[in-house]
Backbone as CSV, one residue per row, in Angstrom:
resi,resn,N_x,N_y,N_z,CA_x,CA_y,CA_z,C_x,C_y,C_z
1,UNK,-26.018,8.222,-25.918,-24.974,9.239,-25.793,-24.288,9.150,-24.431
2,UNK,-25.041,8.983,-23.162,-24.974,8.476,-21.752,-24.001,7.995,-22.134
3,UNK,-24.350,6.549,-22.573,-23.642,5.063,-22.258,-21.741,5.181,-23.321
4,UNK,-22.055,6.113,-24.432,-20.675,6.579,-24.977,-20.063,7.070,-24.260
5,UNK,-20.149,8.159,-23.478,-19.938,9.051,-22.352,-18.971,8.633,-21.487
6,UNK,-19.465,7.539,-20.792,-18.986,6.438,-19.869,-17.963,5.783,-20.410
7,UNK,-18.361,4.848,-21.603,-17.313,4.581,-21.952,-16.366,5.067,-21.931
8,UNK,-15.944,6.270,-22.760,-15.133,7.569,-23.029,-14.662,7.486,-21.794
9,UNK,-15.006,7.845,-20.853,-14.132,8.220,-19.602,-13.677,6.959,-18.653
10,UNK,-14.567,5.873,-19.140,-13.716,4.435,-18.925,-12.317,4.222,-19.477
11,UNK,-12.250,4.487,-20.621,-10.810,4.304,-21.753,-9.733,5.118,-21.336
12,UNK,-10.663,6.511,-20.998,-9.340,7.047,-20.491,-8.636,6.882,-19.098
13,UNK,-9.384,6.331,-18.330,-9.068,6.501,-17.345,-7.785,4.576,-16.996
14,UNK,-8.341,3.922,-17.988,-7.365,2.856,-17.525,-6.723,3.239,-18.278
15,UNK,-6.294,4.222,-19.664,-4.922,4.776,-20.029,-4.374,5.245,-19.533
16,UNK,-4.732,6.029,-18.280,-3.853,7.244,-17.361,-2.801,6.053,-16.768
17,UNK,-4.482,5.097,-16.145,-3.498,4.111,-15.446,-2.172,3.517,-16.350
18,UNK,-2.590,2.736,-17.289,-1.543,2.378,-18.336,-0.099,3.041,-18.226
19,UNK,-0.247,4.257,-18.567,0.787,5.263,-19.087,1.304,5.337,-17.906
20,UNK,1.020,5.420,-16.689,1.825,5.843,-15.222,2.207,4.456,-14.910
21,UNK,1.437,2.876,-14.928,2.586,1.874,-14.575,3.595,1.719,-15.658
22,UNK,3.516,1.899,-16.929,4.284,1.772,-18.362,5.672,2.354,-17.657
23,UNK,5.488,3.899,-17.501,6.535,4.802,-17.556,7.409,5.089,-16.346
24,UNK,6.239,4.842,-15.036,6.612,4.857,-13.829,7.096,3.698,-12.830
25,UNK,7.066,2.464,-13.551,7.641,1.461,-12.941,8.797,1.246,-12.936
26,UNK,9.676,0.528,-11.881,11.145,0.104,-11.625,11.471,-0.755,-13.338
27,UNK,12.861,0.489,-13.967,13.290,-0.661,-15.376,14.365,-1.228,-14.724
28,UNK,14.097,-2.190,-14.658,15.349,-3.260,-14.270,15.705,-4.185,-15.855
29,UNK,16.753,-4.105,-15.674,17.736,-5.369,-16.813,18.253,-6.039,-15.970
30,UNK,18.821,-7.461,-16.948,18.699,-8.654,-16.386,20.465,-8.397,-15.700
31,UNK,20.420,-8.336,-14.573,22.411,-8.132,-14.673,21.747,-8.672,-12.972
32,UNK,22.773,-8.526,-12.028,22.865,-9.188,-11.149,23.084,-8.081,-9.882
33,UNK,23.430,-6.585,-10.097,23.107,-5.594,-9.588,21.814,-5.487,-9.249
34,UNK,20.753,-5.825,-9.894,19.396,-5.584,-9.327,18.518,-6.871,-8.597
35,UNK,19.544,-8.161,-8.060,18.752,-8.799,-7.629,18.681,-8.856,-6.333
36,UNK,18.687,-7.971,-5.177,18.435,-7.691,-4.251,17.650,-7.382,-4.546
37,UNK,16.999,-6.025,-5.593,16.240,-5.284,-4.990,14.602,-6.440,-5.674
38,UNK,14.935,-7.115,-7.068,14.071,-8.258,-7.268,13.427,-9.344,-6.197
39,UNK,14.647,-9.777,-5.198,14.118,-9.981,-4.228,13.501,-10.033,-3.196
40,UNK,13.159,-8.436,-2.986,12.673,-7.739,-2.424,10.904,-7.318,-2.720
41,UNK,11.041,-7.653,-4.210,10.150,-7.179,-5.102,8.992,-8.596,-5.174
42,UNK,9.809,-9.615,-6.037,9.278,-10.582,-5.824,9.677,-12.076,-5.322
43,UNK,9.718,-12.137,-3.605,10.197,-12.512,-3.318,10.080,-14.379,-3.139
44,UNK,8.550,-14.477,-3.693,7.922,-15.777,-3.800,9.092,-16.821,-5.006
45,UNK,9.365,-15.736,-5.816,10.236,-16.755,-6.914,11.462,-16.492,-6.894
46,UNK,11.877,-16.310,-5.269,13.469,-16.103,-5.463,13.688,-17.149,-3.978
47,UNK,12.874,-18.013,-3.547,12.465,-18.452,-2.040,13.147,-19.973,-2.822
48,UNK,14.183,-20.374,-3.402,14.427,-21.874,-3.911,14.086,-22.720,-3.244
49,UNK,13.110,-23.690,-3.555,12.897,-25.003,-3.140,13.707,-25.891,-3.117
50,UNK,14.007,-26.218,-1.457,14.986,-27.959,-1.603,14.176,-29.021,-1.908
51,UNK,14.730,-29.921,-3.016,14.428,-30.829,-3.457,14.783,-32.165,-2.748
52,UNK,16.139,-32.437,-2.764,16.911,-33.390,-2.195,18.710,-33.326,-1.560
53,UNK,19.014,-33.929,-1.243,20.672,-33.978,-0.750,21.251,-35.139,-1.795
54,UNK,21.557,-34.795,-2.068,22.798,-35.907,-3.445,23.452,-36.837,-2.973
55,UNK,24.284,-37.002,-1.952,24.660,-38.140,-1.124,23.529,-39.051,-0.591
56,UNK,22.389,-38.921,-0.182,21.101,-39.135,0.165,20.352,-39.925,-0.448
57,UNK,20.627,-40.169,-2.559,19.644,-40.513,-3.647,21.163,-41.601,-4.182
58,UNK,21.005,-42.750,-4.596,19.623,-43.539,-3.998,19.721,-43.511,-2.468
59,UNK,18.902,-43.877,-1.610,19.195,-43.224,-0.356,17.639,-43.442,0.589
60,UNK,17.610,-42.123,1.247,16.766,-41.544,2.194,15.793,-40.761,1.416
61,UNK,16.843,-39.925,0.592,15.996,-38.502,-0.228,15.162,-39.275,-1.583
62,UNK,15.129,-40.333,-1.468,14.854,-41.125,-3.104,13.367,-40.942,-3.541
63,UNK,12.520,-41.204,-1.922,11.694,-40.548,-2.311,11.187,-39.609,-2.382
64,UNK,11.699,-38.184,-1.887,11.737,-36.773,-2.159,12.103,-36.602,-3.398
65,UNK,12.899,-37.012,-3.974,12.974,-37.185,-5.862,11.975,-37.296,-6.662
66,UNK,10.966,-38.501,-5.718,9.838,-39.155,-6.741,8.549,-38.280,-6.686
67,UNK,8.733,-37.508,-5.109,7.562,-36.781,-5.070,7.721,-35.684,-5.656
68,UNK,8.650,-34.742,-5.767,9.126,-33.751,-6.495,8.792,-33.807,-8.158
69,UNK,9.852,-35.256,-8.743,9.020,-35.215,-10.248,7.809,-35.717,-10.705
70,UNK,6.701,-36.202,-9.437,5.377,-36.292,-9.706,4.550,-34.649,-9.048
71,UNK,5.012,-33.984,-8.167,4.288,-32.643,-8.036,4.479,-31.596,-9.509
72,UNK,5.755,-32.033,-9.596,6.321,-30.555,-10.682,6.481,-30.827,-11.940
73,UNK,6.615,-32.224,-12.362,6.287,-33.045,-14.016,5.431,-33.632,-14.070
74,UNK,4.544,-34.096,-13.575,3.583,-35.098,-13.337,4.335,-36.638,-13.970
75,UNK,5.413,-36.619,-13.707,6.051,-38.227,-14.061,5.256,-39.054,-12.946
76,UNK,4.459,-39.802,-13.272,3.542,-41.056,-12.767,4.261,-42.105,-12.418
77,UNK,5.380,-42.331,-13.466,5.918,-43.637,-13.470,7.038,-43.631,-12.542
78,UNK,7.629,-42.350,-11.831,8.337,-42.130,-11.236,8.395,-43.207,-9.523
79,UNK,7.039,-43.269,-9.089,6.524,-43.678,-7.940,7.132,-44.976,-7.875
80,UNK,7.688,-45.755,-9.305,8.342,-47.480,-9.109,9.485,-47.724,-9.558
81,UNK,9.905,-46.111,-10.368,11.016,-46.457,-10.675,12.493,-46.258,-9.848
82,UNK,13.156,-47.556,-10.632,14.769,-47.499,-9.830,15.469,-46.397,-10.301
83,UNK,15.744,-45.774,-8.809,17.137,-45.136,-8.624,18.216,-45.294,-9.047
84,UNK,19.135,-44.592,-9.555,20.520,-45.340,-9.524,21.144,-44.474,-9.506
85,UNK,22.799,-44.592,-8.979,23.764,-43.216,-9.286,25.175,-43.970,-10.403
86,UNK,25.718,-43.082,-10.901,26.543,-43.304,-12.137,27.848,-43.413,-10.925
87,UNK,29.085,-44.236,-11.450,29.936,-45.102,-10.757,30.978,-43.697,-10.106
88,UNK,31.168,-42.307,-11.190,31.781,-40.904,-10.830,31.133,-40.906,-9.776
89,UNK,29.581,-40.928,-9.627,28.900,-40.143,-8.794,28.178,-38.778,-9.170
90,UNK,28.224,-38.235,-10.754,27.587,-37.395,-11.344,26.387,-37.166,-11.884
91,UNK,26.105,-37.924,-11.547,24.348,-38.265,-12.797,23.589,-39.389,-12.132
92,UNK,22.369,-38.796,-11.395,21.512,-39.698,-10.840,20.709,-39.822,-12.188
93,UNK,20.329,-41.705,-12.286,19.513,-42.375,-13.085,18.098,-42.437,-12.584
94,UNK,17.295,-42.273,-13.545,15.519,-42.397,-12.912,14.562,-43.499,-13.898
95,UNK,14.876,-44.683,-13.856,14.094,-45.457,-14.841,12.741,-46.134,-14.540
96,UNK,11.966,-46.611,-15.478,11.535,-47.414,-15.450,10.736,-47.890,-16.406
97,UNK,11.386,-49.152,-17.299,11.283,-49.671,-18.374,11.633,-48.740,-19.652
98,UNK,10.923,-48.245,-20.698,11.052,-47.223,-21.239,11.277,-45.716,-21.146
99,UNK,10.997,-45.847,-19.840,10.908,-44.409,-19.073,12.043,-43.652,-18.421
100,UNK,12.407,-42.929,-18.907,13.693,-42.433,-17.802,13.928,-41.391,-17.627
101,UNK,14.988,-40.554,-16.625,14.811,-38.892,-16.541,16.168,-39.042,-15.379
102,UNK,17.099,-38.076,-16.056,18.519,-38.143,-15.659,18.578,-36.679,-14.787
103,UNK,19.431,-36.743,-13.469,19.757,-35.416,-13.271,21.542,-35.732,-13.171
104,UNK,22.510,-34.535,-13.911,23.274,-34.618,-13.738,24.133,-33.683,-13.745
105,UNK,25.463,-33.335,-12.733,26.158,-32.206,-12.449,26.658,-31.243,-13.496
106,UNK,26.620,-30.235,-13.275,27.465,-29.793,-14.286,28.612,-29.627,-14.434
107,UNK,29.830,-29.995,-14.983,31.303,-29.795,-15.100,31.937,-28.500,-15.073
108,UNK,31.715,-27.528,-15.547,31.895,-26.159,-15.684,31.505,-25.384,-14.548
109,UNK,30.332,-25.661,-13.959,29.794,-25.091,-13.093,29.210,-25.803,-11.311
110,UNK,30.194,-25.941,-10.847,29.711,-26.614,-9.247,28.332,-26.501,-8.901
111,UNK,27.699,-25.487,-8.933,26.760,-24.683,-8.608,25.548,-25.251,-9.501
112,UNK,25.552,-25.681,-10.484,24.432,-26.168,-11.666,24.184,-27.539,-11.724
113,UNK,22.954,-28.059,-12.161,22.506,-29.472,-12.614,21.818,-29.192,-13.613
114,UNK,21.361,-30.597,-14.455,20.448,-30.047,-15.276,19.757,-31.521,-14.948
115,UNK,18.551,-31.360,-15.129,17.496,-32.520,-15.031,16.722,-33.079,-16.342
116,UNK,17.118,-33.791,-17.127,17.019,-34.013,-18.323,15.971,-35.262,-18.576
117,UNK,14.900,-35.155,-19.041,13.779,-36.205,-18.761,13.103,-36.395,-20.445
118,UNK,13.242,-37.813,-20.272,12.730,-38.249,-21.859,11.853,-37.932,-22.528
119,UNK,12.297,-37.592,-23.523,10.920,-36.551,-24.377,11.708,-35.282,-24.853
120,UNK,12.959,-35.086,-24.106,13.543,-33.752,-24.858,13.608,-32.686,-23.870
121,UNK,12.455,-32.835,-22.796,12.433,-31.539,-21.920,13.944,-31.974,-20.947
122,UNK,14.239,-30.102,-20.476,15.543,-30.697,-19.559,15.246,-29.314,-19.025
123,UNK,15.625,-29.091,-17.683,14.886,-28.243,-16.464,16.750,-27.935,-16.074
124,UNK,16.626,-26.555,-15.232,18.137,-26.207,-14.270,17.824,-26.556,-13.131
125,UNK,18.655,-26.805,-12.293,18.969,-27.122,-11.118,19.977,-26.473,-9.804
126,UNK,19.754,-25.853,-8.899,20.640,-25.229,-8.278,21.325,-26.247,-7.370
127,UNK,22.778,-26.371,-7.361,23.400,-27.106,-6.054,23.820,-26.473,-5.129
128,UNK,23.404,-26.511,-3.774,24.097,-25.723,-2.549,24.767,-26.301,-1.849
129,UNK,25.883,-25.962,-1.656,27.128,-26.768,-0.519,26.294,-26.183,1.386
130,UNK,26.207,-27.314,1.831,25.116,-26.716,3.353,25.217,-27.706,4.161
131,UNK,26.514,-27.330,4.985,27.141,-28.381,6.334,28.108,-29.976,5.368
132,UNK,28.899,-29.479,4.193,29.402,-30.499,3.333,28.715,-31.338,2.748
133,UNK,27.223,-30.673,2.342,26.521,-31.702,2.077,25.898,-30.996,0.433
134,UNK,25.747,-31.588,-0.368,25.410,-31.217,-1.609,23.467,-31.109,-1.693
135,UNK,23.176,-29.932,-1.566,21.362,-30.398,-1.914,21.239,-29.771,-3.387
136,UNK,19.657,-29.963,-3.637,19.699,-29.565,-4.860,18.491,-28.616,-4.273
137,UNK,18.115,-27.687,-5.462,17.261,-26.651,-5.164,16.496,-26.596,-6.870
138,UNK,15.227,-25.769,-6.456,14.554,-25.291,-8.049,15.546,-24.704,-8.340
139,UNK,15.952,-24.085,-9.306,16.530,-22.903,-10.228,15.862,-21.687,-10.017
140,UNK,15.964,-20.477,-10.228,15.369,-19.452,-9.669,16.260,-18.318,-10.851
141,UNK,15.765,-18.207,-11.663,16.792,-17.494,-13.301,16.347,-15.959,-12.940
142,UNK,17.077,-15.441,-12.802,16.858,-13.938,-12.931,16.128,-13.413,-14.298
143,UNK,17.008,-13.875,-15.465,15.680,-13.842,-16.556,14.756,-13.984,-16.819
144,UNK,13.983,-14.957,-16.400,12.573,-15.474,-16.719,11.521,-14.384,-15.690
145,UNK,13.024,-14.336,-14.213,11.677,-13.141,-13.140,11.252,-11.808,-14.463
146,UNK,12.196,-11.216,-14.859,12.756,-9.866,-15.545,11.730,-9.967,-16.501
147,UNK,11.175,-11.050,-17.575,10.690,-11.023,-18.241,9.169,-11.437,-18.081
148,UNK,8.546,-12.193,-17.388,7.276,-12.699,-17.121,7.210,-11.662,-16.185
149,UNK,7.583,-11.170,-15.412,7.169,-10.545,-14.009,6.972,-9.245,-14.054
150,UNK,8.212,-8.497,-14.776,8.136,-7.267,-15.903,7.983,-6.488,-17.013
151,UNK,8.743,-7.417,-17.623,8.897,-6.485,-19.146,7.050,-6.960,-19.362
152,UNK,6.768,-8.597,-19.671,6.024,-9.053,-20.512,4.718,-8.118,-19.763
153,UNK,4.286,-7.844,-18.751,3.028,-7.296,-18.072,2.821,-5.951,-18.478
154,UNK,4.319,-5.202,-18.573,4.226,-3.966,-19.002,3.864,-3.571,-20.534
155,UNK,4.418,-4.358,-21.294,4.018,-4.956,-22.455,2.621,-4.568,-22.817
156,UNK,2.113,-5.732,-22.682,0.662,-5.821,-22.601,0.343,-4.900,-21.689
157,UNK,-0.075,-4.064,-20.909,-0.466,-3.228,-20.267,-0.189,-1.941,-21.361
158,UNK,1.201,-1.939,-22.187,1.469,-0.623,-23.032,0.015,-0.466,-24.181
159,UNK,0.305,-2.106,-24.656,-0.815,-2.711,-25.642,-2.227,-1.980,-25.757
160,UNK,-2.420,-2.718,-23.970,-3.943,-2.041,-23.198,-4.207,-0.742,-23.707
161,UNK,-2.907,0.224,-23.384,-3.468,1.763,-22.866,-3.504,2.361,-24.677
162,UNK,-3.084,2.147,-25.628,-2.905,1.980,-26.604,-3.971,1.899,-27.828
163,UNK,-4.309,0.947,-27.040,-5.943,0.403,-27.715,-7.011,0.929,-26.835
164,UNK,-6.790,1.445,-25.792,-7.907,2.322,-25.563,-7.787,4.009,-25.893
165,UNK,-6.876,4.244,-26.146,-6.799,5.908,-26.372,-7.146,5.560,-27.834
166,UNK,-6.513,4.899,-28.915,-7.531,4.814,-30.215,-8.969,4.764,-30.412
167,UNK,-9.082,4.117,-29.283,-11.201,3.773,-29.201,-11.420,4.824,-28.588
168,UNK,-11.001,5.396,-27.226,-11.120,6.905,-27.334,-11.291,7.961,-28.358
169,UNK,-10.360,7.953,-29.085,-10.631,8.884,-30.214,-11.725,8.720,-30.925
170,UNK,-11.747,7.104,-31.900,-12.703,6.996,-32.275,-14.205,7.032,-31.957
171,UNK,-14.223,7.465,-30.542,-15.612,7.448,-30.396,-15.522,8.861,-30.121
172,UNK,-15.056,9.262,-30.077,-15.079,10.899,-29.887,-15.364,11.574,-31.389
173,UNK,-14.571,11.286,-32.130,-14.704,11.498,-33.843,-16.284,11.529,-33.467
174,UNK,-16.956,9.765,-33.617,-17.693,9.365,-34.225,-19.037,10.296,-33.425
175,UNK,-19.405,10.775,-32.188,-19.904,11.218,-31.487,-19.990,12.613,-31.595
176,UNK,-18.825,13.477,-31.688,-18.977,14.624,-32.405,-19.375,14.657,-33.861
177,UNK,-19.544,13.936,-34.768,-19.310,14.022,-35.766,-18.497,14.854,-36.567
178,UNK,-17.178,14.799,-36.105,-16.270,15.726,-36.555,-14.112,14.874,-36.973
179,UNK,-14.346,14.625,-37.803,-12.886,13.786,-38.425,-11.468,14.707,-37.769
180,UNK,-12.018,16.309,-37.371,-11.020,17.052,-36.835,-10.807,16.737,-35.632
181,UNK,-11.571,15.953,-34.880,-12.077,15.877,-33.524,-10.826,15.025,-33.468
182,UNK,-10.018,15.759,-31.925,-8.984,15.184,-31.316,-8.256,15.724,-30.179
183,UNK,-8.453,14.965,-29.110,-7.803,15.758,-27.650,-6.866,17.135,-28.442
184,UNK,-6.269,17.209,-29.343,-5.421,18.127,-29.369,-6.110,20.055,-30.271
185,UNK,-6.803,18.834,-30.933,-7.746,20.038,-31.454,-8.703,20.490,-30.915
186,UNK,-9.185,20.085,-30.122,-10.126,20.320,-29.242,-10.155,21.189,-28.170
187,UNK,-8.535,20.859,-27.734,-8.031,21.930,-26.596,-8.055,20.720,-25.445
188,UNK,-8.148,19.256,-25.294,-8.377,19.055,-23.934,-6.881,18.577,-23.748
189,UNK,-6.309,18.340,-24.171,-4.485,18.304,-23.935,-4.213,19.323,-23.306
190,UNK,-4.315,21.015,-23.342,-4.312,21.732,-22.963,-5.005,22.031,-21.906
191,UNK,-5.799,21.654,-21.890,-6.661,21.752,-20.438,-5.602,20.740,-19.515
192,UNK,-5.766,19.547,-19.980,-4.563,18.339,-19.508,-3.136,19.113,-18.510
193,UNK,-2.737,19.378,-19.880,-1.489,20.335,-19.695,-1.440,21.367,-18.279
194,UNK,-2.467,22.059,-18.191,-2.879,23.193,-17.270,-3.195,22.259,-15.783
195,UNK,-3.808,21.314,-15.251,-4.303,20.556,-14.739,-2.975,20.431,-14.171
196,UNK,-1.794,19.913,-14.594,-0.999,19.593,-14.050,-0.176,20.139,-13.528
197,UNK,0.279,21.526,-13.796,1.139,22.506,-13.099,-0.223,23.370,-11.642
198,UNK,-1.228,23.333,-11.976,-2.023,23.637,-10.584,-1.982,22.823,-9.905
199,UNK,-1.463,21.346,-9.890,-1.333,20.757,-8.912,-0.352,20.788,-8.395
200,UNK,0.925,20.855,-9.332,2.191,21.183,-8.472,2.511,22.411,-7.868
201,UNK,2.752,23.459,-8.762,2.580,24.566,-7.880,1.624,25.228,-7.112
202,UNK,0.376,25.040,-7.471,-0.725,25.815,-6.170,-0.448,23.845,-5.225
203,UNK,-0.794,22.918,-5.218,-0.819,21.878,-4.278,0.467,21.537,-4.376
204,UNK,1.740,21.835,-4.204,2.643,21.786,-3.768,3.031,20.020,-4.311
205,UNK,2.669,18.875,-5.150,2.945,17.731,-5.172,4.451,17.899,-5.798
206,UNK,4.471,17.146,-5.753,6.089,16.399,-6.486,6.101,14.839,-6.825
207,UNK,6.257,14.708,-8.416,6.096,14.137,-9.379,6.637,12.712,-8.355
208,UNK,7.731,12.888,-7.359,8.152,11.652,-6.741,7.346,10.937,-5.820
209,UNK,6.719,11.674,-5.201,5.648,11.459,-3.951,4.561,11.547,-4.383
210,UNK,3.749,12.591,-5.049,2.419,12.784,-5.378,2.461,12.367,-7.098
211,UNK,2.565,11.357,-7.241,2.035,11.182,-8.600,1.099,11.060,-8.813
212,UNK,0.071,10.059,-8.215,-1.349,9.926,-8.366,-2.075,11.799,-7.978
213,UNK,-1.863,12.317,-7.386,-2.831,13.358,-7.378,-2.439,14.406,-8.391
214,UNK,-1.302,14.295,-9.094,-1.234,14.708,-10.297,-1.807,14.116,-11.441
215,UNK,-1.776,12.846,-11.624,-2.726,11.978,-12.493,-4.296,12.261,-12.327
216,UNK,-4.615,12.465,-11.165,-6.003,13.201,-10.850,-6.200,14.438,-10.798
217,UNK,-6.172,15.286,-10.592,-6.276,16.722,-11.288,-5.820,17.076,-12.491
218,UNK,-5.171,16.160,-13.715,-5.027,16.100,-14.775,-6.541,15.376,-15.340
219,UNK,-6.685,14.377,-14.713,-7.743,13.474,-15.310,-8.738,14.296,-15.187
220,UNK,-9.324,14.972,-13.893,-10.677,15.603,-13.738,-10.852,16.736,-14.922
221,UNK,-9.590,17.323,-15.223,-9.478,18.759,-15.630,-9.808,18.384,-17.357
222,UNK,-9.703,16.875,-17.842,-9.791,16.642,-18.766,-10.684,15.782,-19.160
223,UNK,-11.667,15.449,-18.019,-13.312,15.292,-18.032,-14.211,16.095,-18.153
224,UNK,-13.797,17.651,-17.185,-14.283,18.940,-17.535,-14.639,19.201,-18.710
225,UNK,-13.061,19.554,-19.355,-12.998,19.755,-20.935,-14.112,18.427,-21.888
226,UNK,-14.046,17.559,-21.650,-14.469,16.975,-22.731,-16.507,16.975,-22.662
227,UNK,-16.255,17.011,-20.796,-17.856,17.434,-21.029,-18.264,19.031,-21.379
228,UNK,-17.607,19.613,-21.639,-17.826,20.754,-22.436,-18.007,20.499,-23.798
229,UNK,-16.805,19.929,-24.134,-16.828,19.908,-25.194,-18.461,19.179,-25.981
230,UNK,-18.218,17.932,-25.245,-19.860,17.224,-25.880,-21.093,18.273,-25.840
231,UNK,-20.776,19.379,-24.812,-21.777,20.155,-24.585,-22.318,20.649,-25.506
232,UNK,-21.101,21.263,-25.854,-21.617,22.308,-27.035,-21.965,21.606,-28.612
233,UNK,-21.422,20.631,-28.581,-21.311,20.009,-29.766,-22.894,19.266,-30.217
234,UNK,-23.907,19.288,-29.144,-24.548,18.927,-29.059,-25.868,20.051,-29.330
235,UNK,-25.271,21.457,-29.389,-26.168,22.298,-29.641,-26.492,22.378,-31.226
236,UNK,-27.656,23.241,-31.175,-27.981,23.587,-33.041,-26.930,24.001,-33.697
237,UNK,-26.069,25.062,-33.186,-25.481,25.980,-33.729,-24.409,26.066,-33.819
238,UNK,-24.110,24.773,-33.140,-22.858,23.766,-33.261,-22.450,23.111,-34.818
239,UNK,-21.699,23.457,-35.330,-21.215,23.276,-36.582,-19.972,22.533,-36.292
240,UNK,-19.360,21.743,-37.044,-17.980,21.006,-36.698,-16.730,21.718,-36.739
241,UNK,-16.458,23.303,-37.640,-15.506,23.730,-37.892,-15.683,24.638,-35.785
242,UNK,-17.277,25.171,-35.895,-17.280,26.037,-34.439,-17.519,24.894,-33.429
243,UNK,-16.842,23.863,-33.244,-16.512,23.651,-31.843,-14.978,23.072,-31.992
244,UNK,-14.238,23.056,-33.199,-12.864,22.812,-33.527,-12.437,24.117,-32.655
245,UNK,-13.240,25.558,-33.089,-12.757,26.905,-32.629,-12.614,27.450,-31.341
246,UNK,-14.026,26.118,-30.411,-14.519,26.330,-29.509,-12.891,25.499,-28.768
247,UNK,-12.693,24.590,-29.429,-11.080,24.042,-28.344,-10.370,24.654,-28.466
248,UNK,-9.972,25.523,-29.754,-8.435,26.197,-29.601,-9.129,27.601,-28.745
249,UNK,-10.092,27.922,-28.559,-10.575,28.935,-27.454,-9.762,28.444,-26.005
250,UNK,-10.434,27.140,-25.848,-10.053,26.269,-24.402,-8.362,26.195,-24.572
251,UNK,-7.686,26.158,-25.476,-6.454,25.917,-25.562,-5.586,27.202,-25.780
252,UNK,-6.329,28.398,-25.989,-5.395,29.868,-25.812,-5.664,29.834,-24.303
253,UNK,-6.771,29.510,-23.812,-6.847,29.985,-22.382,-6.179,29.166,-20.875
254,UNK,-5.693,27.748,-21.529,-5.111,27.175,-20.814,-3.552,27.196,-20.763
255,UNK,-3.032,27.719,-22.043,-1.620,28.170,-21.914,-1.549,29.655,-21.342
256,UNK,-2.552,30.514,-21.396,-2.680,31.749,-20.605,-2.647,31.543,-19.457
257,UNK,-3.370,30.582,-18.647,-3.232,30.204,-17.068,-1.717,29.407,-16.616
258,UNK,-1.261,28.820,-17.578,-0.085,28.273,-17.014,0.936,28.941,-16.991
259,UNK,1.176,29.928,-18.112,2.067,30.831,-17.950,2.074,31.594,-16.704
260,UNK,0.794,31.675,-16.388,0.560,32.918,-15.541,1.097,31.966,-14.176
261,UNK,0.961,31.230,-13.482,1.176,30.600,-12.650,2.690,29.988,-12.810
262,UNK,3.179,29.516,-13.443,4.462,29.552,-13.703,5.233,31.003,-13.697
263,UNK,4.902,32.134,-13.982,5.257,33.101,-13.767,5.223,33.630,-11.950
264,UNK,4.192,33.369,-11.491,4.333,33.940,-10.201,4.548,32.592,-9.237
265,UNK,4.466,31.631,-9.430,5.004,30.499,-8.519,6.646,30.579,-8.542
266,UNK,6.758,29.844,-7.132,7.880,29.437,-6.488,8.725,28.782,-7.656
267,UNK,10.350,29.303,-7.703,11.281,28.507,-8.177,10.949,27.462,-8.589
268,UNK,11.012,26.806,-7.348,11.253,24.958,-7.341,10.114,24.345,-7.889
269,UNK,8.980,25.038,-7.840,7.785,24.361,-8.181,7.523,24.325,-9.709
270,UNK,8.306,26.090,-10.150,8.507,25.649,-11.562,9.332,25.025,-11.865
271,UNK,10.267,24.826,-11.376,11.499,23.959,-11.693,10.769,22.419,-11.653
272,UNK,9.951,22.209,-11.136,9.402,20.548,-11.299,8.731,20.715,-12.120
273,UNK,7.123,21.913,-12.391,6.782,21.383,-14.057,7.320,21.136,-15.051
274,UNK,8.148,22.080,-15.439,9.432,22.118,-16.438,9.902,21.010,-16.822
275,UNK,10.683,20.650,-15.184,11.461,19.330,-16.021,11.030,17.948,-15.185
């Protein structure tokens, strides 16, 4: 019963977490207004790597080419193969024998390359104009940050909190032995509920600054409740319909306290539970 216990308040507690990075994190979309502040954020994949100078290959930079597509493709064959540049000057050649891997400008776009290597794969390329000199750089896509870095973590993290408030329940059901059994019937939402306006108005937090100690005096207030709840549920005389009765008890008395405190608290403080 211990070791359920624990659990139980394991599940919930990385849901709190869940639900506050889910809801409370920066939503950024992919537009170009928010990449300052991305940069700011994560600034390791916005740091472009120089690769080479384009005037340079075949050249000086030729082998900065070779080491580049043996660190970042593992092209092996790269280390013997000939260089070459196309007669425009648009499209550096990378051969050797069967082997080959093209980088070449883009027409539409000054600013773009694409690095196109046999087998089908083809990679972006950034060009920077720096003292009249053409280099090339990684690519650095605002999309891919937006999506691996954000959406997809939050995602899975929603997933997480999700699948633990179900196993929550279910072990709560299964432990009370009661199918009625549910934070809401129980009354610990309400306790929940109550938890959170004593922190703002008697502890003065604000949802902008004090979030976590609202997440914690919600959480404690709804460990309380539930070790009550097991309490009683655990007695003889404990029947499943009388500890259903025993939460909406806990749940007349926790909308009785909030009213009441919302009633004699400060404006502003109700003005933040509220809204």
């Amino acid at each position: 019963m211990i070791a359920l216990f624990v659990l139980f308040l394991l599940l919930i507690i990385v849901a709190l977490v869940g639900i506050f990075a889910t809801t409370g994190a920066l939503d950024v979309t992919v537009d170009d207004a928010y990449y300052s502040i991305l940069c700011k954020t994560f600034p390791n994949h916005f740091e472009s790597k120089y690769i080479f100078t384009w005037d340079d290959v075949p050249g000086s930079d030729s082998e900065r080419l070779r080491n580049y597509l043996w660190a970042e493709y593992g092209i092996d064959w790269a280390e013997d193969a000939k260089i070459s540049k196309s007669d425009d000057c648009r499209t550096i050649t990378i051969a050797d024998g069967e082997n080959s891997a093209r980088i070449t400008l883009d027409r539409m776009d000054s600013g773009k390359a694409w690095l196109r290597i046999e087998g089908g794969r083809s990679e972006n390329l950034e060009v920077k104009g720096t003292n009249g000199e053409m280099r090339m750089h990684e690519s650095t896509w605002l999309a891919d940050v937006c999506i691996w870095n954000l959406r997809i973590p939050r995602i899975l993290l929603a997933i997480l909190t999700g699948f633990c408030l179900g196993t929550a329940g279910a072990i709560m059901q299964w432990a009370l032995k009661n199918p009625l059994a549910s934070p809401y019937t129980l009354g610990i939402s309400s306790v929940v509920a109550c938890g959170a306006p004593i922190a703002i108005i008697i502890g003065g937090a604000s949802i902008e600054g004090e979030a976590f100690m609202i997440l914690g005096v919600a959480g404690i207030f709804a460990l309380i409740a539930t070790a009550i709840i097991l309490y009683i549920s655990r007695r003889r005389w404990a029947t499943p319909e009388r500890v259903v009765l025993m939460g909406i008890v806990m749940m007349i008395l926790s909308v009785a306290i909030t009213t009441i405190l919302m009633y004699f608290g400060k404006a502003e403080a109700v003005m933040r539970t509220v809204f």
